[in-house]
N, C-alpha and C positions, 0 to 999 in steps of 0.2 A: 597388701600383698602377703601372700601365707607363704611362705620358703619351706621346703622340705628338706630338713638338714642328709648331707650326701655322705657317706660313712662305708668302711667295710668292714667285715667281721670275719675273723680268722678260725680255724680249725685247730683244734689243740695238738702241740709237738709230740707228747706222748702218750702213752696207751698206759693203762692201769699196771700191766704187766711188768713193760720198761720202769716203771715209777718203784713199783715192788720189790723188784729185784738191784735198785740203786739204794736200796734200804735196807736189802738182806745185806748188801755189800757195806754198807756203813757202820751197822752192827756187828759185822765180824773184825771193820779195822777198828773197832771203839774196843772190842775184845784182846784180839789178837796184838793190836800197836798202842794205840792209847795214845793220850795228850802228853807232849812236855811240859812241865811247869818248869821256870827257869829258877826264879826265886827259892832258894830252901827253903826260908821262913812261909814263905806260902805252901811250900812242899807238907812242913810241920802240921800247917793249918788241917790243908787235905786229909792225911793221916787221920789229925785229931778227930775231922771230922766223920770217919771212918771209909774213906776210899782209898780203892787198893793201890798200892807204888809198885810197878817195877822197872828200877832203878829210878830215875827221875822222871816219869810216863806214870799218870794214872790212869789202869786199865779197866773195862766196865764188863758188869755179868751183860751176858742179851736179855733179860728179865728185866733190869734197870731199865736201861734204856726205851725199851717197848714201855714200861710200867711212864715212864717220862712223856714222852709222845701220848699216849692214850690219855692221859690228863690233861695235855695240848690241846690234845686234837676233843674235847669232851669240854673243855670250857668255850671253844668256838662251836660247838654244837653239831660237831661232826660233817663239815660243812662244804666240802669238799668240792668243786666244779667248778666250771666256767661261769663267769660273772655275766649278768644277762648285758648286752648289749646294745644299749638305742644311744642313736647319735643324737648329739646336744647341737645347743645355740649357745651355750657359754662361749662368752669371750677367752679368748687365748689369751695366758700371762707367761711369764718369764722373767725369773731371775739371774743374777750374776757369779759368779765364782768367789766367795771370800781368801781364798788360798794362794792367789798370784803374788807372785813378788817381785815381779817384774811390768814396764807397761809397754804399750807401744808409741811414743814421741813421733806423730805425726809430723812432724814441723820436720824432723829427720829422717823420716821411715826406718829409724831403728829401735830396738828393743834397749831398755837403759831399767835401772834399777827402780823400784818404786818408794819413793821418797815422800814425807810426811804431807807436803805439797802439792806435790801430784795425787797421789791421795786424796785430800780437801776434795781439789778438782774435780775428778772420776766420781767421788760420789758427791756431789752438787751434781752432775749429771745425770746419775742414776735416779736422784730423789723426783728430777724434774721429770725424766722420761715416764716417772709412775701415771701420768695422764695417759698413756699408751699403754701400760698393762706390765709396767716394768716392776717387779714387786723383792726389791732387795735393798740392801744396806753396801756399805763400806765392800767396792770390790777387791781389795786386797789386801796384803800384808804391809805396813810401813819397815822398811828395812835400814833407814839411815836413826834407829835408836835399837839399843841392844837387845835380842833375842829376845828375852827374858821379860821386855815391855812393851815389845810388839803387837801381842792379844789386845793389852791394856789400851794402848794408843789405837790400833785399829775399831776399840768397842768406841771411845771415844770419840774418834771422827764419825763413825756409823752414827750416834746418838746425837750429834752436834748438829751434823748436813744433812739428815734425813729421815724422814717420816716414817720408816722403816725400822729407822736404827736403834730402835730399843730390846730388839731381840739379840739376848747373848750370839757372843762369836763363841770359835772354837778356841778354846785357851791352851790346849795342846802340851802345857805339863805343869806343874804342880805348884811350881814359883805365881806364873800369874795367875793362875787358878782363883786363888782368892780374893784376887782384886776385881777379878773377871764376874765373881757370883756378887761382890760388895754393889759391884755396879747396876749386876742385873737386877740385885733387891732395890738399890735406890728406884730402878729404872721401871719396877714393877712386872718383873719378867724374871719370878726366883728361878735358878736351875735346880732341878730338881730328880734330875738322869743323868749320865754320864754315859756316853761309851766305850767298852774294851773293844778292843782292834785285835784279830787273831790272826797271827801271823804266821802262814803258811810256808810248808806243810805243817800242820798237827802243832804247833806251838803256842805257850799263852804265857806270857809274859812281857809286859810293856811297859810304858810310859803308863797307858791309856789305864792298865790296870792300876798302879803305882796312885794315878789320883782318885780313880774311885774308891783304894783302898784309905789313901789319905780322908777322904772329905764323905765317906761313905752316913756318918750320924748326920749329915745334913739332905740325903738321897732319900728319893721313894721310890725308885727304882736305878733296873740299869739297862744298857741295850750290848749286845752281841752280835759282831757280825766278820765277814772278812771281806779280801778280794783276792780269789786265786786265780793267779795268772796259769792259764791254761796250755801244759805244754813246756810250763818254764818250772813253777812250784805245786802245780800235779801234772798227771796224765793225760796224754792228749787226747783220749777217748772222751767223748765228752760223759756217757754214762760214768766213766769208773772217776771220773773228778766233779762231777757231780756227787756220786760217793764219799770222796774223801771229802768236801767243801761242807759235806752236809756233817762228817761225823766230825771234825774240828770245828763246827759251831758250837752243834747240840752237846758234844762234849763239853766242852770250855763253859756253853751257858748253864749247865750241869754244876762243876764246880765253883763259878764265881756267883752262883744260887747260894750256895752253901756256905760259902767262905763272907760271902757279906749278909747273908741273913736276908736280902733283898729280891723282890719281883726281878726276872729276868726277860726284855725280849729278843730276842732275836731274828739274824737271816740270813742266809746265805747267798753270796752274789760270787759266780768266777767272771772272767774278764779274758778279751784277747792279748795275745803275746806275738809280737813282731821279732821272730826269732834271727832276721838278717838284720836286725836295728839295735835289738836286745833292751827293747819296749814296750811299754803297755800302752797298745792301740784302741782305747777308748774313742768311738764316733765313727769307727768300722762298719761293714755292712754287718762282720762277725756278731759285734757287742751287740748290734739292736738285736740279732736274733738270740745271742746268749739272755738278754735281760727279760726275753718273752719266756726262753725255759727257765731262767729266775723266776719267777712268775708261779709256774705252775709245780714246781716242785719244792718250794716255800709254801705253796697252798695245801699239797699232800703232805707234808709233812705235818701242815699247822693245822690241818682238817678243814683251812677256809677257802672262799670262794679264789680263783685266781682272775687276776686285769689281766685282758689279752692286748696291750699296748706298752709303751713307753713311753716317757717323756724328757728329752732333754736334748742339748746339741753339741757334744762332745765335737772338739775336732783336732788334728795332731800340725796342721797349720801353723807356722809362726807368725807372719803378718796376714793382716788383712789381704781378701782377694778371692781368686776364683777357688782353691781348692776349701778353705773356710768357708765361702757361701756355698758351693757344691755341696759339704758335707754337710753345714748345717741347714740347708732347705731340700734334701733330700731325709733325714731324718728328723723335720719337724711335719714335713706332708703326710709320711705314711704313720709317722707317731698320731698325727691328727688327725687321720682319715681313721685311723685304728680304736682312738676316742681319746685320747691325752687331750687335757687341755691346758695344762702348766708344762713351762719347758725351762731345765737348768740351764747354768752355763751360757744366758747369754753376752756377746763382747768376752769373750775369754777364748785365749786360742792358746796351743802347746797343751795336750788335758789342762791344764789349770795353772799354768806357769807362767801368763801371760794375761794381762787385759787392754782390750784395745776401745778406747772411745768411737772411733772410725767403725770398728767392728761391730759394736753394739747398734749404732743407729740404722746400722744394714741389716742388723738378725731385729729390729722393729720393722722394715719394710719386709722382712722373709713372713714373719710372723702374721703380718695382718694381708700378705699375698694368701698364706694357707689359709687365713681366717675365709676369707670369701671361699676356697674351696668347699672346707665344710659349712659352710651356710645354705651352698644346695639353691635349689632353683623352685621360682612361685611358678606355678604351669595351670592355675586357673584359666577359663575363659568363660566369661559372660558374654552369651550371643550377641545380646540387646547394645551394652555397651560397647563391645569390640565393633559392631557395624559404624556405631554411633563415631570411633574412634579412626574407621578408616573414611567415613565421609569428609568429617575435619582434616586427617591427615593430607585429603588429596584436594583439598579445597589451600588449607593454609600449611600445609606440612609438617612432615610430624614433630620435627626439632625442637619449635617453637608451641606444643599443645603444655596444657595446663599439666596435663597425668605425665608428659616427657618431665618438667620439672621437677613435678611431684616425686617420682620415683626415681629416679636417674641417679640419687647419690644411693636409694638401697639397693637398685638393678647393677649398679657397678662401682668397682672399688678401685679409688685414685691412688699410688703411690705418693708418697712425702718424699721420698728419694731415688724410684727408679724412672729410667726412662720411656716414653710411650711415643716421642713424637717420628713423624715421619723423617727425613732425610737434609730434607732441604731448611726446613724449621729446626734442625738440629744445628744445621751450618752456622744458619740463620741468628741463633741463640750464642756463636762464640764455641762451638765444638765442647759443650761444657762435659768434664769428666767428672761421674759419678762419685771417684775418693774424692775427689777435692768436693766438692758438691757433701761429702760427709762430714769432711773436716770443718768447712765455714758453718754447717750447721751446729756439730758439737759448740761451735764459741757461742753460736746463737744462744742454742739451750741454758750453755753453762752462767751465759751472761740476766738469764731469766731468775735463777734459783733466790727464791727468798723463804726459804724454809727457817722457822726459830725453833728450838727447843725451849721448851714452861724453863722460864728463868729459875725456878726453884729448884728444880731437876738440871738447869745447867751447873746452879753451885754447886750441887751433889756430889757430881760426877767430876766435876773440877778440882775439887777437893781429894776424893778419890785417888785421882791419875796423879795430884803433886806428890799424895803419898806414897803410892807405890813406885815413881819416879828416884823418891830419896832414898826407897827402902831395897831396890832390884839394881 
């Protein structure tokens, strides 16, 4: 069977013009307003390095700034357009939120703190769903040990219960930082970037910077980026916060160039803002379309090709259920159908506040419902054979032919946990409901997991975490 993968292709949000003039506009507030640095001593730095202050705001000629861009946009080769588009056969994957700190306690159906044990759990779970295309570590934060050993412990259990888990977590400031990079060298996975977080409007000064400035002789680069909440920390126009989004990057990535001597990349993302809620509505109809003009003006500005897709399942959901599976199988279809074929965030509901086991093995049945979408349909016919096939068919029928068998599992795709049967076969079965139908599976899974980490690499790391344990 030859399948024609099934796909759409979008038309770009802006016009060369719109794009031009959210740049004239960015260059006049990199002139006219400028960044805050919050730090003095980084203030000194700036100075030194001879950009101008005024008052605590460093402000840029429009020569600068252009002269910046043109060397962007000239190392990617001036590159600028829509990314050509043909639909794949790649399987779909999806990972998990490392950020929650919270879970969901099935057994309760409530939300309770995420504890070093439940932890364990969750990612023994994770590790085993990777046969499905689950491609993460350690989904949350362990919150029943102090702040400051949280990174440590969560790289920890990543590296322990899963095959995943060798890749650094986020260590998120400066105390774990270095247990956090001890592990990833045992682990073979040096960190080697850091990101500063720009904290909108027009501000630079963070945690995020604080460690890259710490640990900077051990970087070969850095990354720059934000998330302006659109409406709340810029302009609800989307051009003129595009604008500001764009010049509090390239600003910031401008200065912390300078100030650590280091490759900077960068990007700009804004974000929707739920102004009756007084929240960031990530997994919106809004966000998929802001993250497509993410997209394409990160591509003009960087001179490279733009993805006309997304990929990921954001949802503002706290348990599991229909407004979670709504949101997340209406944003993993048209992300798929559009060409994504990795989707964040999945089992994580609250943007990223929460993870739910139950949750996750439902966005596995969303994910391989979309997979057959885009897999698209075989529409061959061979005369010779198709006659051959309806003779058989009406002699012995067709259910029972050799080519029904043959093909029946690529012509159609079985759910692991939704329902398909008629009414009375439903009765028939005990009225079974689908969460609970989740939850007996999660014990299933969990009770499968025999993942080891290279006992030599387990001492490593074990050694590691008692240290930083006595020392945080």
């Amino acid at each position: 069977m030859t399948f024609k993968p099934f796909g759409v292709k979008r038309e770009p949000i802006f016009s060369i013009s719109q794009l031009e003039r959210i740049q004239d506009a960015m260059l006049r507030i990199l002139h006219e307003i400028g960044i805050k640095i919050h730090q003095e001593k980084l203030r000194e730095i700036a100075k030194q390095k001879g950009f101008k202050l005024k008052g605590d705001r460093v402000v840029f000629d429009r020569e600068e700034i252009l002269s910046f861009l043109e060397a962007e946009r000239s190392k990617n080769g001036n590159n600028f357009g829509q990314s050509e588009f043909v639909p794949s056969y790649k399987p779909l994957t999806m990972d998990v939120s490392p950020y929650p700190q919270n879970v969901h306690d099935f057994d309760t159906d409530k939300i309770v703190p995420f504890t070093s044990d439940r932890l364990i759990e969750a990612t023994k779970l994770v590790d085993v769903l990777s046969e499905r295309g689950v491609i993460a570590s350690a989904p949350g934060c362990p919150i029943d040990v102090p702040p400051d050993i949280q990174p440590v412990k969560q790289y920890w259990i990543g590296a322990t219960y899963c095959r995943y888990g060798k890749r650094p977590v986020d260590a998120k400031a400066i105390k774990p930082m270095r247990y956090v990079m001890e592990m990833a060298d045992a682990l073979g996975h040096p960190i080697k970037g850091l990101p500063v977080y720009v904290f909108s409007p027009l501000n630079l000064g963070s945690e995020s910077l604080d460690c890259v400035m710490e640990f900077r002789d051990r970087l070969d680069h850095v990354g720059v980026s934000d998330m302006l909440s659109v409406g709340c920390a810029g302009p609800i126009r989307l051009g003129d916060t595009f604008a500001m989004a764009s010049a509090e990057v390239i600003g910031s990535a401008i200065i912390v160039r300078e100030i650590t001597g280091l490759p900077v990349y960068w990007s700009i993302r804004i974000c929707p803002f739920d102004m009756r809620n007084l929240s960031m509505v990530l997994g919106s109809p809004e966000d998929f379309l802001f993250m497509l003009a993410n997209s394409e003006v990160n591509g003009f500005l960087h001179g490279t090709r733009w993805w006309q897709s997304a990929g990921y399942t954001h949802t503002t959901a706290k348990l599991p259920g229909a407004q979670a599976s709504a949101e997340k199988a209406s944003l993993m279809t048209i992300g798929a159908l559009m060409g994504a074929t990795h989707f964040s965030s999945g089992g994580t509901l609250s943007l990223d506040e929460v993870f739910s086991a139950e949750q996750l093995v439902i966005d596995c049945d969303i994910k391989d419902h979309v997979q057959r979408f885009v897999l698209g349909l075989d529409v061959d016919c061979d005369p010779d054979l198709c006659v051959e096939e309806v003779k058989k068919g009406l002699d012995r029928g067709f259910v029972g032919l050799d080519t029904t068998l043959d093909y029946y599992k690529k012509q159609y795709w079985h759910p692991h946990l939704f329902e398909r049967s008629f009414l009375p076969k439903w009765i028939g079965d005990g009225c079974p409901d689908i969460r609970k139908k989740a939850r007996k599976m999660v014990k299933e899974l969990i009770s499968r997991h025999d993942y080891r980490l290279e006992s030599d690499l387990q001492r490593e790391i074990d050694k590691i975490y008692a240290y930083a344990e006595s020392n945080i």
